[in-house]
VOGU-3710 file (C-alpha; in Angstrom, 3 decimals, decimal comma):
1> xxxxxxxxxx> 129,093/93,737/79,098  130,778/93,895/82,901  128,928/94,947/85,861  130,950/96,859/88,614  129,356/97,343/91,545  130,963/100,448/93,842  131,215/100,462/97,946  132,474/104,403/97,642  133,904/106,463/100,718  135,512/109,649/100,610
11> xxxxxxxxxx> 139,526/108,320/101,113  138,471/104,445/100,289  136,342/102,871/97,785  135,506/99,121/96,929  134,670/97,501/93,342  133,798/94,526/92,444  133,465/93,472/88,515  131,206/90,679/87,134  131,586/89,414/83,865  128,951/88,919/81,103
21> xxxxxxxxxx> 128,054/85,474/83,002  127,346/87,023/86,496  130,876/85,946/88,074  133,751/87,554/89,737  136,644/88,318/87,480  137,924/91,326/89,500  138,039/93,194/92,888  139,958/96,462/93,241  140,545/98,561/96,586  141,181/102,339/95,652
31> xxxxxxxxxx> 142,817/104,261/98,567  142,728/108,375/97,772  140,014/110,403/96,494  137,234/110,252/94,080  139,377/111,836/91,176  141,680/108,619/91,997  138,868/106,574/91,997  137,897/107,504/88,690  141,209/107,293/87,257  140,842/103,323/87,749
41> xxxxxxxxxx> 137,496/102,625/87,074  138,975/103,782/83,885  142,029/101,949/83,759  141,431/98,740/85,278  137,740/98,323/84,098  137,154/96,422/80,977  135,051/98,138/78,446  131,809/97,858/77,647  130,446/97,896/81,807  128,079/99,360/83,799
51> xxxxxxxxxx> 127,921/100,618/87,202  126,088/100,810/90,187  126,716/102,172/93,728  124,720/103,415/96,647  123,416/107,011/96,873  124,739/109,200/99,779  126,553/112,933/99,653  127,857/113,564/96,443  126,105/110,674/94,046  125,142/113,915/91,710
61> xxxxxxxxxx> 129,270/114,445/90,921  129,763/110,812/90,915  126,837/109,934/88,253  128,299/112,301/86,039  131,967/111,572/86,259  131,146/107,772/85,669  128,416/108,048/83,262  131,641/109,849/80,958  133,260/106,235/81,280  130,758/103,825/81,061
71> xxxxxxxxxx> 127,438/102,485/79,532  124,532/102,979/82,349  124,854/103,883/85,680  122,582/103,058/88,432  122,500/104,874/91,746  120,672/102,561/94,413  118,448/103,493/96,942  119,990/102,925/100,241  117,389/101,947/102,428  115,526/99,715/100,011
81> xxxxxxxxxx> 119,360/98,084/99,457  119,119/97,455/102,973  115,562/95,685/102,790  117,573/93,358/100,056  120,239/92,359/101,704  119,898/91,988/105,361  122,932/90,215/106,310  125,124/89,850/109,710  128,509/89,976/107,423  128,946/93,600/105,971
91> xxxxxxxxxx> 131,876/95,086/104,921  133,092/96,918/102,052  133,816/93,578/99,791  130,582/92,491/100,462  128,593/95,980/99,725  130,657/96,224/96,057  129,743/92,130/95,089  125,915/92,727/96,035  125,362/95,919/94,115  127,125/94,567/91,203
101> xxxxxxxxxx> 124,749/90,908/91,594  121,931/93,490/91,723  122,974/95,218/88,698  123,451/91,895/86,800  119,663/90,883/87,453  118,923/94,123/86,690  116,945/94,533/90,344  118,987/97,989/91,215  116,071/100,001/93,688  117,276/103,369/91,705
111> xxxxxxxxxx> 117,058/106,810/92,695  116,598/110,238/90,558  119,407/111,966/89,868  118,453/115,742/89,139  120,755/117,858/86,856  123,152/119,944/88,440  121,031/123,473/88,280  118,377/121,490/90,047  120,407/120,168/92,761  122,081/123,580/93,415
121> xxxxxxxxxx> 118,784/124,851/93,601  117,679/122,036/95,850  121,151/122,889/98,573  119,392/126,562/98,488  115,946/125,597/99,447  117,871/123,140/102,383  120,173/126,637/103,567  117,465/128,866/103,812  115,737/126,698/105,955  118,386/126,317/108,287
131> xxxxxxxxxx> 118,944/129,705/108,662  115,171/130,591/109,080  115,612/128,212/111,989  118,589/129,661/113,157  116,877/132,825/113,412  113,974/131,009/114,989  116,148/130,141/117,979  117,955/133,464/118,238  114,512/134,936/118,700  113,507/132,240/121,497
141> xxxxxxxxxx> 116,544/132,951/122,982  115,585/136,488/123,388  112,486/136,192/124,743  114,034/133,435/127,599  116,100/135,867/128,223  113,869/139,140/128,895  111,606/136,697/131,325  114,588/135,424/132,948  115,180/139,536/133,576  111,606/140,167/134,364
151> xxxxxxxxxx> 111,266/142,443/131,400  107,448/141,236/131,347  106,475/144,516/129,199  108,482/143,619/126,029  106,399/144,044/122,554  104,006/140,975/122,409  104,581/138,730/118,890  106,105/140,028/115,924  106,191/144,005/116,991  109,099/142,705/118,932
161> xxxxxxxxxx> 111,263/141,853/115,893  109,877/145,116/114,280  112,647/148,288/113,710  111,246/150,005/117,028  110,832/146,634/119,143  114,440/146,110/118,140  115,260/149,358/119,550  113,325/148,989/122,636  115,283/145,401/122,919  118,693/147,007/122,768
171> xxxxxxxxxx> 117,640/149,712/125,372  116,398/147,835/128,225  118,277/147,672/131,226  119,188/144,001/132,147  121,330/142,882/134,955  124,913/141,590/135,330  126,079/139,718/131,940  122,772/139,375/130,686  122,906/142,906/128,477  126,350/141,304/126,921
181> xxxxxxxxxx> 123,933/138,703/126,358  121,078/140,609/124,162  124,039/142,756/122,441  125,771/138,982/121,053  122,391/137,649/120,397  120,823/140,728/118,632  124,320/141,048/116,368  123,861/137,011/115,569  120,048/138,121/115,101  120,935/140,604/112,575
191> xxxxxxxxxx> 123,429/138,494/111,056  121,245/135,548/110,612  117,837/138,322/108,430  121,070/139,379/106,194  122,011/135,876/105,359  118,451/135,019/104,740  117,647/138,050/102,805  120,910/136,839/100,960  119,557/133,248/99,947  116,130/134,479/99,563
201> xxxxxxxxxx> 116,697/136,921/97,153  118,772/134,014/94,937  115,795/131,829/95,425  113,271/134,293/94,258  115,791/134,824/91,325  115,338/130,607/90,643  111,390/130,801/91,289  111,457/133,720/89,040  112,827/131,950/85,775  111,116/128,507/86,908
211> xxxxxxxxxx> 107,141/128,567/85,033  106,052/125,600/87,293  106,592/127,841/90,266  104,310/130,307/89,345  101,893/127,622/88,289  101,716/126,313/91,513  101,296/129,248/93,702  97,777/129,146/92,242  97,069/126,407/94,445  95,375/127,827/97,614
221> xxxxxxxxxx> 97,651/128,222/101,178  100,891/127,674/98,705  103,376/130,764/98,451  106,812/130,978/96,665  108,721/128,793/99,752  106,169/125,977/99,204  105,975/126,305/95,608  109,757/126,482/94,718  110,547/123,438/96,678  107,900/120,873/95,792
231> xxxxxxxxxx> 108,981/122,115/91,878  112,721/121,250/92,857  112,358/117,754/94,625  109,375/116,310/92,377  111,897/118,121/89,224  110,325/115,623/86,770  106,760/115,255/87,699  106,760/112,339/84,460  109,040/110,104/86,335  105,801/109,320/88,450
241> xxxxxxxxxx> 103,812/106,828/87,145  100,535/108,404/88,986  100,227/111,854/91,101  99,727/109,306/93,875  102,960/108,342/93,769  104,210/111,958/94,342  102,579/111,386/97,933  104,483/108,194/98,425  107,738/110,172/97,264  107,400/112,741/99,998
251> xxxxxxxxxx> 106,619/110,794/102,909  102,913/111,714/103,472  101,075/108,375/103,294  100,389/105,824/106,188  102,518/102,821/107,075  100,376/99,701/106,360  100,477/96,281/107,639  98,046/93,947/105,956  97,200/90,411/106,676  94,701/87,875/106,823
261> xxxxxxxxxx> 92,373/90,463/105,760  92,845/93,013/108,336  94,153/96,565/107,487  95,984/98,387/109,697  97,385/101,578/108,998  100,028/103,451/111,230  101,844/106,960/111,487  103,125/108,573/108,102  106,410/106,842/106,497  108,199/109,868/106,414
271> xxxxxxxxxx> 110,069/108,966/103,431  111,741/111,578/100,962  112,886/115,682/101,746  111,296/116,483/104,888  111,733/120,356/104,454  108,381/119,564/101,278  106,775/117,658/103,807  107,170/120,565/106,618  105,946/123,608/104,016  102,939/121,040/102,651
281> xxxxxxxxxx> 101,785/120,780/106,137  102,106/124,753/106,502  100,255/125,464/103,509  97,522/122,776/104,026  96,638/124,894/106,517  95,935/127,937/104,853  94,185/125,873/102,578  91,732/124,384/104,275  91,217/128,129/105,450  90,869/129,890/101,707
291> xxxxxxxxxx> 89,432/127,103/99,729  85,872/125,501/100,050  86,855/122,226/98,538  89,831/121,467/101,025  87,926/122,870/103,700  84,965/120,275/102,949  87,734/117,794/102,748  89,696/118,003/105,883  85,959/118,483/107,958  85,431/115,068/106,499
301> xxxxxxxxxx> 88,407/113,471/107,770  88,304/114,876/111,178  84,677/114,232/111,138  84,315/117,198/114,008  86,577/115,084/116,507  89,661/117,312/117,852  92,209/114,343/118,292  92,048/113,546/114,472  92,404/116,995/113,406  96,339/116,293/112,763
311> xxxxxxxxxx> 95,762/113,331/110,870  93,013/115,644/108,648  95,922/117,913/108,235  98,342/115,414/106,780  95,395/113,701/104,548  95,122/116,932/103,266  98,801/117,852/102,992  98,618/115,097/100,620  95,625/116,017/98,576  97,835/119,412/98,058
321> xxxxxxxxxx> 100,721/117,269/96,964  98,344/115,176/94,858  96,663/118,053/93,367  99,787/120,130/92,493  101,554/117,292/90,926  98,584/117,208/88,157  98,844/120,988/87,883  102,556/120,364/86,540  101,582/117,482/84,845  99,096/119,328/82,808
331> xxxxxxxxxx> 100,232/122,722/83,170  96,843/123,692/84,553  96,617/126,169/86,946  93,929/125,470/90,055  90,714/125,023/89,817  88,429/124,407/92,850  86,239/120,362/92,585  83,574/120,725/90,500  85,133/123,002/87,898  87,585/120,273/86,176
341> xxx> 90,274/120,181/89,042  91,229/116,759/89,786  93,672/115,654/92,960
//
């Protein structure tokens, strides 16, 4: 068995081959694109040999292409890589010989790799939210705009963005450039709901055909946004060893520094897709709101004081996370504590 280890870039890649011994028999430098790069891995590689390189855009089409040629493939973890091997003398050499040590002694910090549905579903999830906050700004824009204008009497909150506040919008009199103003920012407004309504209506399609979705909009506070994307980034809820690990995944437990007996815990990692972390926090609201249990909950970790009412919301983002993770585990749908629902 070889080991290659891969420093990949998008017009220059590294390798670096180990032999069944651990030592260097062979360094190539590829110049062109991946299709190039792929052409010698599986020339110039000796057979049988496995592979590891670093995740970063486009490690889906990479796993695939090289797990055609060789025996395993590894995808590291780039920050943990980082934690490894913290040297002053990095360059592309370097990266390829580490990953392939790493992959000798079998220490490779691995990632998931989703299928290719999944990760098409996940680059829909990642649009729609930029849009949405596309939109978001459009809208602020807007309403800068009418106070910079004086137009104090516009429609208060959402009647604004209604079919007759819209109207209203594109018949006030504003002064100067400022109504060339509105007239770009209401056609980029309307642009922006079509492109949404585009991408949602795909997603719902997804959601649709998806039974964990459904499943876990049974959890209270968590609609078909929230739902759909903790089901796309957790994908496999059996590559967690625990549901507590789920939490870890997405970023929503404590940084920790422990020694000599003390215990100090700090702000949230924020590790892992922040869009999941974002709609947890949204729904742990509601929540907290329609169900007694999380309600009971995030009182207890506020314990009535305002400035810890944040870190109650995260503690129960979690809980949410924690609790919908065994709903997919077990393919039970929610049950409030006290009637067999564990988190």
């Amino acid at each position: 068995m070889h080991y290659v280890g891969l420093d990949v870039h998008a017009k220059r890649s590294s390798l670096c081959i180990l032999d069944s011994c651990g030592k260097v028999v062979k360094r190539l430098e590829v110049r062109g694109s991946w299709p190039r790069l792929m052409e010698q891995v599986a020339e110039q590689v000796p057979r049988p040999f496995s592979v590891c390189f670093e995740a970063s855009c486009g490690y889906g089409y990479l796993h695939e292409k090289l797990s055609a040629l060789s025996e395993r493939v590894a995808v590291a973890h780039p920050g943990k890589l980082r934690l490894i091997f913290r040297s002053k003398r990095k360059n592309d050499r370097v990266d390829a010989e580490k990953q392939a040590k790493l992959l000798y002694l079998d220490q490779v910090p691995q990632v998931h790799v989703p299928a290719v549905d999944v990760r098409a579903w996940r680059g829909l999830i990642e649009l729609r939210r930029k849009l949405v906050g596309r939109r978001t700004a459009v809208k602020a824009q807007l309403r800068a705009l009418l106070r910079g204008a004086g137009a104090c009497d516009a429609p208060a909150g959402k009647a604004l963005w209604s079919k007759k506040g819209l109207a209203w919008l594109a018949g006030v009199q504003l002064p100067g450039t400022d109504a060339l103003r509105r007239d770009l920012m209401l056609e980029e407004l309307g642009e922006a709901e079509a492109r949404v309504g585009r991408v949602t209506k795909e997603l719902d399609k997804r959601a649709d055909a998806h039974p964990g979705v459904a499943l876990l909009r049974t959890a209270p506070g968590v609609g078909p946004r929230t739902a759909e994307a903790f089901a796309a980034y957790v994908d496999d809820v059996r590559r967690f060893a625990r549901n507590k690990q789920v939490g870890c995944y997405l970023g929503l437990v404590p940084c920790q520094d422990s020694s000599a007996g003390k215990d100090r815990l700090g702000k949230i990692t924020g590790d892992g897709p922040a869009t999941v972390r974002m709609l947890l926090c949204e729904a742990a609201w509601q929540a907290v709101r329609r169900s007694p249990s999380m309600k009971a909950f995030f009182e207890r970790v506020s314990g009535g004081e305002h400035d810890r009412k944040k870190i109650a919301l995260v503690a129960a983002a979690h809980k949410l996370a924690r609790a919908m993770a065994a709903m997919l585990r077990t393919g039970q749908a929610w049950r409030e504590q006290g009637q067999g629902q564990r988190a």
